[in-house]
Structures are given as structure tokens and as C-alpha cells.
C-alpha distance (Angstrom), angle and dihedral (degrees) to the residues before:
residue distance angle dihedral
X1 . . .
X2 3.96 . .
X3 3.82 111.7 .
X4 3.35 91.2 -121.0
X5 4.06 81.6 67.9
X6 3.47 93.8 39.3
X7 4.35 94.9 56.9
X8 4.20 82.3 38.2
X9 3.57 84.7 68.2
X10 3.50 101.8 36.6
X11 4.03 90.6 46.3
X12 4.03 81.7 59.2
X13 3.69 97.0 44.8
X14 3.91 92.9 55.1
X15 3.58 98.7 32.6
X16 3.99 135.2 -173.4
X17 3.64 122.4 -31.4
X18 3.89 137.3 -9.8
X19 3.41 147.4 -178.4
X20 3.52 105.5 154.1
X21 3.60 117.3 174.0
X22 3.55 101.8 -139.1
X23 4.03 83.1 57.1
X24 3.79 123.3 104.6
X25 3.54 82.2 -170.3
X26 3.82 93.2 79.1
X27 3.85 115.7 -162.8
X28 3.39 113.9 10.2
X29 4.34 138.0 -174.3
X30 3.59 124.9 -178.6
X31 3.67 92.1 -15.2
X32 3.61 88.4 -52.2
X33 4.16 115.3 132.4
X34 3.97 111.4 -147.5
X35 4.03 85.4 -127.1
X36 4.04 79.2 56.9
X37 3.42 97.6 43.2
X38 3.89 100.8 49.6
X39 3.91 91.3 44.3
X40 3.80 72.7 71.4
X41 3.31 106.7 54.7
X42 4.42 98.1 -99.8
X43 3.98 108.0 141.1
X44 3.88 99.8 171.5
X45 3.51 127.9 82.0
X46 3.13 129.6 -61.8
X47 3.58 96.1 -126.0
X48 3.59 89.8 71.4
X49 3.79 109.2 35.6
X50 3.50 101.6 147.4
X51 4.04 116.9 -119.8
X52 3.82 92.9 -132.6
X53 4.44 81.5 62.0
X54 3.82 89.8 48.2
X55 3.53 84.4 43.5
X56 3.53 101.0 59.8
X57 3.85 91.9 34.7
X58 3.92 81.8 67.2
X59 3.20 97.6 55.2
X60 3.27 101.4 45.3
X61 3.86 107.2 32.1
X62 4.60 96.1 30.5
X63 3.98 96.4 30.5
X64 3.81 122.2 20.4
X65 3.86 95.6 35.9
X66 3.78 112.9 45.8
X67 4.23 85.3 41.3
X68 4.02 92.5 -112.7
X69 4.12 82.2 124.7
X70 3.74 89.6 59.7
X71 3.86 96.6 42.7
X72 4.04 81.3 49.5
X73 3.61 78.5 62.5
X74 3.76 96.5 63.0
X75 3.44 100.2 30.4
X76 3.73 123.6 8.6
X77 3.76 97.3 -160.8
X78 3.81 97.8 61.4
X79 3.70 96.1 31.1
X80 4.37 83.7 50.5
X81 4.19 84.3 44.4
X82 4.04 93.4 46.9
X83 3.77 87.8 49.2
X84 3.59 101.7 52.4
X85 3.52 97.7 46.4
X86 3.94 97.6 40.7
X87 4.26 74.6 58.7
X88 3.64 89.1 51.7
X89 3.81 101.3 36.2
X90 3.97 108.2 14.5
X91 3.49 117.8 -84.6
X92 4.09 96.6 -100.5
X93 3.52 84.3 77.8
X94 3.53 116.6 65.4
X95 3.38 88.0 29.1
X96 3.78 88.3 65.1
X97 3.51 94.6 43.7
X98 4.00 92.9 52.7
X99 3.75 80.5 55.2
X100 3.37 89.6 54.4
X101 3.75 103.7 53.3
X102 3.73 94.2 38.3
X103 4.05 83.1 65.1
X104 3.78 98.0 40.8
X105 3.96 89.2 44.2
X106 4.25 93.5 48.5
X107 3.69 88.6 91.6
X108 4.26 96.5 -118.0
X109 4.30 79.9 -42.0
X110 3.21 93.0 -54.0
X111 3.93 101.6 126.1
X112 3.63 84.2 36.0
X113 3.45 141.6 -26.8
X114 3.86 134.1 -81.5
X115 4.08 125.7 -77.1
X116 3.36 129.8 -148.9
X117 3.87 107.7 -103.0
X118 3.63 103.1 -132.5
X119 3.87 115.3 127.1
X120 4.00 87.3 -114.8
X121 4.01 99.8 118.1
X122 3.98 96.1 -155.8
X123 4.31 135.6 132.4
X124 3.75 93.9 -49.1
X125 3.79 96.4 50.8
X126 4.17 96.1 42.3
X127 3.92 82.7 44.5
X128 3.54 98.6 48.6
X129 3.94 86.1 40.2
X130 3.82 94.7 55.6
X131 4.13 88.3 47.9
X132 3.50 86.3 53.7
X133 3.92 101.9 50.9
X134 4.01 85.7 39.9
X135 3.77 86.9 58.9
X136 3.73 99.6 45.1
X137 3.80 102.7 20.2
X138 3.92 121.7 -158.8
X139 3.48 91.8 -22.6
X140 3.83 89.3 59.5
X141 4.02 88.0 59.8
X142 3.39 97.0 54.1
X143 3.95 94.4 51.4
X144 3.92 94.8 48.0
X145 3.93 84.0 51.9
X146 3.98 85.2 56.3
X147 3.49 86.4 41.5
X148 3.37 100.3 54.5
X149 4.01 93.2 43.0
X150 3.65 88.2 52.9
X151 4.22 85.4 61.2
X152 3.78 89.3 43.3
X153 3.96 94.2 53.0
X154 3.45 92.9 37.9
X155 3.88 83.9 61.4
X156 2.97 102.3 45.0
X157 3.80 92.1 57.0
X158 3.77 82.6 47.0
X159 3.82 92.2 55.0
X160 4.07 96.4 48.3
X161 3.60 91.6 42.3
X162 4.06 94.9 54.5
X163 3.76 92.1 40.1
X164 3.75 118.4 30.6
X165 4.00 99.4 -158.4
X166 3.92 88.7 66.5
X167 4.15 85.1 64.8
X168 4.22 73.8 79.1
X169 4.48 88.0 71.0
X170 4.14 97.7 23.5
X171 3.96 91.1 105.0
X172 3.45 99.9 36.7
X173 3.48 86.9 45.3
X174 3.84 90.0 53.6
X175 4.06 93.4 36.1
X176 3.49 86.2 59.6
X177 3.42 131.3 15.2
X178 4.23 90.9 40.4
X179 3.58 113.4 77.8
């Protein structure tokens, strides 16, 4: 999947406008937080942020930076699952938890070694990601995508339990960022 796919379906999972006040997220557009969108350089309202700013926020700030366009590159599905829940969650997240099961799926370093766990998708992480996909093939994608959605809903429980407004976004969350 291309990112330009991967923010197309993002963009329709989140939708126009927001301002929900259950939301610590404030104003939103296409997904796009007003704290987002004026690290970025957007001064207008964020009634009218236009999608092709959101859309180039994506790419930049949810794809190219945190390296979930060059995981894309190796395998769509977890790059396209790392992207749409660093959207959802900030991309330090699933980064770190991709980190996470590459280490706890190495077999004791056996399949390859260790990485550091540090949210920072970079040589070691793509390395250790193509060992791991070597080793267990296609099937090995589609278990670190359940892997990684058993971290996201796991948060998400997390998130609703610790703060009761978010109880408002726990099954949408679920319906459709969860797969």
C-alpha cells in the first residue's frame, strides 16, 4: 500500500470536522488536531483546514518521519497498521510496540538479535523486521498485525479506564481502528 493509500484511508476513517467535548484533542479536521496543524504552519480555522494540508501533514509527520513509510516498503500491512494508529495514538507508540514484538518474537535472539526499544524506527528495527518476516514468512505478517492490534486495544481499554470521558470514542475506536 502507497502512503498516499494509507492517509486516503485514514482521512476517511477520521472524517471532517470535530470538536467533541469529551476530546482532549480540541478542534480537529481530517484527523488533524489544531496543536498538529499549527506545528505546521496552518493559521486559519480549523473549520476549513484544507485536506491537501492534512494531507501533507500525514505524510510528513505519520509516514515519512517515524519510518512507518519505509516499513510500508517491506510489508504494507504493518507499515498501513503502524500508520493508522501512530494517527490515532502518536506515532512513538506503535513504533515502540513493533519494537517490542520484534524482540519478544526473535526466539531468545535466535532469528536475530535484540533492538533497542526506543520508538525510533531506523536500520536496526527494518533489519530486525526483515529477519523476522524471512523467518516466518506471510504468516509472520499477519500475526504481528494481531499483535500489534492486541497493544492498540489493550490501550485503548487503558485510556477509557484512566479517564472516563474517552468511554465517549472506545467503540469507535474498536469498530474501526481494531481489526
Amino acid at each position: 500500500m502507497s502512503i498516499e493509500s494509507m492517509i486516503e484511508a485514514t482521512i476517511g476513517k477520521e472524517g471532517g470536522y470535530s470538536n467533541h467535548p469529551s476530546d482532549k484533542g480540541g478542534p480537529t479536521r481530517w484527523g488533524i488536531t489544531e496543536a498538529v496543524a499549527r506545528k505546521y504552519g496552518y493559521k486559519g480555522d480549523m473549520r476549513s483546514l484544507p485536506r491537501e494540508t492534512a494531507v501533507a501533514i500525514y505524510r510528513q509527520k505519520y509516514a515519512i518521519d517515524p519510518g512507518f513509510a519505509a516499513v510500508a516498503q517491506i510489508s504494507p500491512a504493518i507499515g498501513e497498521e503502524l500508520f493508522d494508529t501512530g494517527v490515532n495514538m502518536g506515532p512513538g507508540v506503535p513504533a515502540l510496540w513493533l519494537q517490542e514484538w520484534l524482540n519478544v518474537f526473535n526466539q531468545q535472539g535466535r532469528l536475530y538479535p535484540d533492538i533497542k526499544e526506543d520508538g525510533d524506527i531506523g536500520p536496526a528495527t527494518l533489519a530486525a523486521l526483515r529477519a523476522f518476516l524471512k523467518a516466518r514468512g506471510s504468516e509472520g505478517e499477519r500475526v504481528m498485525v494481531r499483535a500489534l492490534n492486541c497493544s492498540q486495544g489493550e490501550r485503548y481499554k487503558m485510556l477509557s479506564r484512566a479517564r472516563q470521558a474517552n468511554e465517549d470514542f472506545t467503540w469507535g475506536w474498536l469498530r474501526t481502528r481494531v481489526a
